[in-house]
N, C-alpha and C positions, 0 to 999 in steps of 0.2 A: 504493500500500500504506500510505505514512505517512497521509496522507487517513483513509484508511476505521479507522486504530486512531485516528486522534483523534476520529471521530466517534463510534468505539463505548464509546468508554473513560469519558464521562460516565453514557451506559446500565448500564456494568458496577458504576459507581461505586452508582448507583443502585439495583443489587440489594443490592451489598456493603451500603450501609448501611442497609437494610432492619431494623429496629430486631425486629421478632416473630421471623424464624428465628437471630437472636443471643440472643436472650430464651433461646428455647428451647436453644439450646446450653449458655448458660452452668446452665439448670438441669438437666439431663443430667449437667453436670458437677458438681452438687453433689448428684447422684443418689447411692444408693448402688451401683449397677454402669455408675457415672461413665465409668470408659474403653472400656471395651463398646458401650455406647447410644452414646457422645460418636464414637465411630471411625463408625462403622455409621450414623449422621448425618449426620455430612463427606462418606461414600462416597456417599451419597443424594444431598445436597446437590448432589457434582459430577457426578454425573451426570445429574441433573435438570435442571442449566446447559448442560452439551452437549447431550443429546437438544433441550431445546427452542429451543435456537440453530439445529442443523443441521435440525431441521423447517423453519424459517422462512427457511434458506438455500435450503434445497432448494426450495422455496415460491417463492422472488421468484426464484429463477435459473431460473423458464418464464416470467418476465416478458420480451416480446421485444426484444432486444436494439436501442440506437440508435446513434446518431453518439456518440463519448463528447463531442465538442465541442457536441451538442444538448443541448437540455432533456428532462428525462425524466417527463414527465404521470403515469403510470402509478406507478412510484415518490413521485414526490412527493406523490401524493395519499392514496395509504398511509400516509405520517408524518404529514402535517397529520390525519387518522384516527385514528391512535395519539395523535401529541400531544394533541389534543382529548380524546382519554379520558383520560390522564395527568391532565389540565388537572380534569376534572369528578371523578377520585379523590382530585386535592390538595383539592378543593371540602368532599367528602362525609371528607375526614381531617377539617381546619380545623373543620368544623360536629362535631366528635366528638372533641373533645379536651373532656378534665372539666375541671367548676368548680373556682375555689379550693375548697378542703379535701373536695373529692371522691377518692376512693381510685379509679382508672383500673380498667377492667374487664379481663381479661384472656378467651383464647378459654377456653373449660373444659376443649379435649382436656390442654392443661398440667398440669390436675390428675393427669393420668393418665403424667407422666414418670416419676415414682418406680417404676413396674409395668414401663415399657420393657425389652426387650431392642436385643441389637445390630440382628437384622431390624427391629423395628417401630421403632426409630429413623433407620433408612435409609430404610425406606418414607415417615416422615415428610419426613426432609428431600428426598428425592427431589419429593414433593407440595409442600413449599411454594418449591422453585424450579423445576418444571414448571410446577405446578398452580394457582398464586397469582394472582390475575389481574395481580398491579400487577408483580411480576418477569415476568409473561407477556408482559404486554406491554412489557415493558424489552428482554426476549428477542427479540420480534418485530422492536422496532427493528432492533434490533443485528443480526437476520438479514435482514431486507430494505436495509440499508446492504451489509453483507458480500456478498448474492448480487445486488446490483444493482451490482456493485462491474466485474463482468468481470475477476475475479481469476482467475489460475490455481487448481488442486487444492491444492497446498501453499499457496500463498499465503492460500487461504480457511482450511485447516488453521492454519494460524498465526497467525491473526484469530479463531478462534473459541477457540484455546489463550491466546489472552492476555486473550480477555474472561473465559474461565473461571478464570482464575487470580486476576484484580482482583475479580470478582464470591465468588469465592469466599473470599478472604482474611479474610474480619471473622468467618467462621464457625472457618475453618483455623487462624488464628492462634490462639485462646484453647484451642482443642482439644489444638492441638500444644504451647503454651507451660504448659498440666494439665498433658499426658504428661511433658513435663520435669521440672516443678517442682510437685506439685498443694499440696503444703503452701505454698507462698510464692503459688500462687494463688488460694486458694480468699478471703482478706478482698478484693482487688480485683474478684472476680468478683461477687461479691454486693454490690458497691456499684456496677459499672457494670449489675447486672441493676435493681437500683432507681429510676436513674438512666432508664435505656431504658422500662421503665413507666409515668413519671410522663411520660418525652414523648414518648413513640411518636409521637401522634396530629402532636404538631407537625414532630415529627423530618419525618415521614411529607411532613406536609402539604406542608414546606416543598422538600423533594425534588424532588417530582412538579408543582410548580408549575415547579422550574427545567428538569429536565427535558424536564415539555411546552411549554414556551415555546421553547425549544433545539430539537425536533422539530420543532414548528410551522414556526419557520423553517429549515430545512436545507429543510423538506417546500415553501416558497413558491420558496426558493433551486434550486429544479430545475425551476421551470417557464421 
């Protein structure tokens, strides 16, 4: 059990800091129906991170069972798969970070926070940690670790509640720490949303290169 959370817990790290669905939180929150959209985001959020975890548990646990003292082909070849992708998105982040005194692009639906409700902000967040391909496949890991694990029921329960809780926290936090405080937070919010814009691309870049190198080898380490 400790095994499979320290494997998953660099993956979940990797959704968490995921710089685009914090972006989009922190400007929800500086929305005008701020706590509305901003709740209704986080609910999306988490349940976008369980649905597409227990997909991918449920997925690798028809993978056929071996010796746990053997190598496991099947699984490992999975991750060297994923890491490789990882590996070719930190590529195409790295090659799409802007020049000095270039203003970074942003997706366009962001223009469209200020219009949000509480539904179409949970639809969002729901989409960009189902839906996202680079959390998707953070997801994946994380589920073919957890269902190749030969865990028990609760024990996979308990593995997939603590990735959702790490993966979701950079979202949870600023949302919950508005609803406390929104006057003491709105000048820090607007200066880590600036902050996140000018280096997504690197933030990004530099993640998914750890990450996939980290998969890569767990993924050689089970042959």
């Amino acid at each position: 059990m400790g095994t499979v959370i320290g494997d998953i817990l660099p993956l979940a790290l990797g959704v968490a800091i995921s710089p685009i669905p914090i972006i989009a939180a922190i400007l929800m929150l500086l929305s005008p129906k701020a706590k509305g959209t901003s709740v209704g985001f986080l609910l999306g959020w988490l349940v976008g991170i369980v649905v597409a975890v227990v997909v991918f548990v449920l997925l690798a646990s028809v993978i056929p069972a071996e010796d746990p003292d053997a190598s496991k082909p099947i699984a490992g070849t999975v991750k060297i798969i994923l890491g490789a992708l990882l590996l070719l998105l930190a590529l195409k982040q790295w090659r799409s970070r802007p020049r000095p005194g270039e203003e970074p692009a942003l997706p366009k639906w962001m223009s469209a926070i200020d219009q949000m409700n509480a539904g179409k902000g949970a639809g969002l967040g729901f989409l960009l940690s189902a839906v996202n391909p680079k959390n998707l496949l953070m997801a994946a890991g994380a589920g073919v670790v957890i269902g190749t694990a030969g865990l028990s029921a609760g024990e996979s329960t308990v593995a997939v509640a603590v990735f959702t809780v790490v993966a979701g926290c950079s979202v949870a936090i600023p949302v919950i720490g508005y609803l406390l405080a929104s006057k003491r937070m709105a000048g820090p919010l607007e200066s880590l949303r600036g902050w996140l814009v000018h280096n997504n691309a690197t933030v990004m870049a530099v993640l998914l290169l750890v990450i996939g190198v980290v998969m890569v080898g767990k993924g050689i380490g089970s042959f």
